[in-house]
C-alpha positions as CSV (number, residue, x, y, z in Angstrom):
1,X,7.2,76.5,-27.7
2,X,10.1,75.8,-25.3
3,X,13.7,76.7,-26.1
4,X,14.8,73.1,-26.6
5,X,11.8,72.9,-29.4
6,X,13.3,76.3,-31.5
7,X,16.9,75.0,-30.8
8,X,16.0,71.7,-32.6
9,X,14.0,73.8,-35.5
10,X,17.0,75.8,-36.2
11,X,19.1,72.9,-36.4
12,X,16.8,71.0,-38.4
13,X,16.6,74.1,-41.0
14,X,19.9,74.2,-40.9
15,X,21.0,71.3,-41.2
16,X,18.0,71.2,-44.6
17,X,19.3,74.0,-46.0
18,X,22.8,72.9,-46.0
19,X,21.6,69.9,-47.8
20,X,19.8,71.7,-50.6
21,X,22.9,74.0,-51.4
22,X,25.1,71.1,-51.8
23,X,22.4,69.3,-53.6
24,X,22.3,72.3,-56.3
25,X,26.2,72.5,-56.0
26,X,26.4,75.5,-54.0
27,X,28.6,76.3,-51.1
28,X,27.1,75.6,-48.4
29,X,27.3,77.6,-44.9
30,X,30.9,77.5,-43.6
31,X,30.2,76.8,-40.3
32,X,32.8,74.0,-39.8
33,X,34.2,71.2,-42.2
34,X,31.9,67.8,-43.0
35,X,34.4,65.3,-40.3
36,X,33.9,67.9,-37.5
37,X,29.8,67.9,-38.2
38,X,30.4,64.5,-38.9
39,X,31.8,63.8,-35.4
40,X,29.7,66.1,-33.5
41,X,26.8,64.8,-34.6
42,X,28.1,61.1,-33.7
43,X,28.8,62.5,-30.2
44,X,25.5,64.5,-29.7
45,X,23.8,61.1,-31.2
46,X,25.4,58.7,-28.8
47,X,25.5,60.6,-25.6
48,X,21.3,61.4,-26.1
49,X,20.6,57.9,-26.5
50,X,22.9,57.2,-23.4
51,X,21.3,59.8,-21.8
52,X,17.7,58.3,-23.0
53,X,18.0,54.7,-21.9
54,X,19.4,55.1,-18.5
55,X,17.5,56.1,-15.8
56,X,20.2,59.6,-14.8
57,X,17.4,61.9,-13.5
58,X,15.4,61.9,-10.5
59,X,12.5,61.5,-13.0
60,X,14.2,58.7,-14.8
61,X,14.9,57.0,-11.4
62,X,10.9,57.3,-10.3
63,X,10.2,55.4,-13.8
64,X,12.6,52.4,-13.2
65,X,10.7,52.0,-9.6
66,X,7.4,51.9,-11.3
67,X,8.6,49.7,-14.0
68,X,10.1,47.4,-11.5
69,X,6.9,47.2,-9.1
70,X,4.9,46.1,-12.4
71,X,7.6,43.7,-13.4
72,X,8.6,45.2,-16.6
73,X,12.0,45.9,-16.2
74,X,15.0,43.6,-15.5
């Protein structure tokens, strides 16, 4: 597994875990309040998808120029 694969587990756990101790009406893990989370997770959500649909990397660039010499792009 790469590092970005057991970043996104832990998070995911996390995240789960966090979810069942408030479901039970425990205290969850203080890490930081619900807006922050809230907020961070907004950002992290809309810079990915930013980051997703527009062709940024050299990679992303070489897919826009195939997509373009097949006509499937605007």
């Amino acid at each position: 597994m790469d590092k970005g694969t057991v970043v996104r587990t832990v998070a995911l756990g996390i995240a789960w875990l966090n979810a069942l101790l408030v479901q039970y009406g425990l205290q969850p893990i203080p890490v930081l309040d619900e807006e922050s989370i809230a907020y961070g997770l907004a950002f992290l959500a809309s810079v990915w998808t930013w980051f997703r649909n527009n062709y940024i990397t050299a990679t992303g660039k070489k897919q826009k120029e195939e997509l373009q010499k097949k006509n499937l792009t605007r």
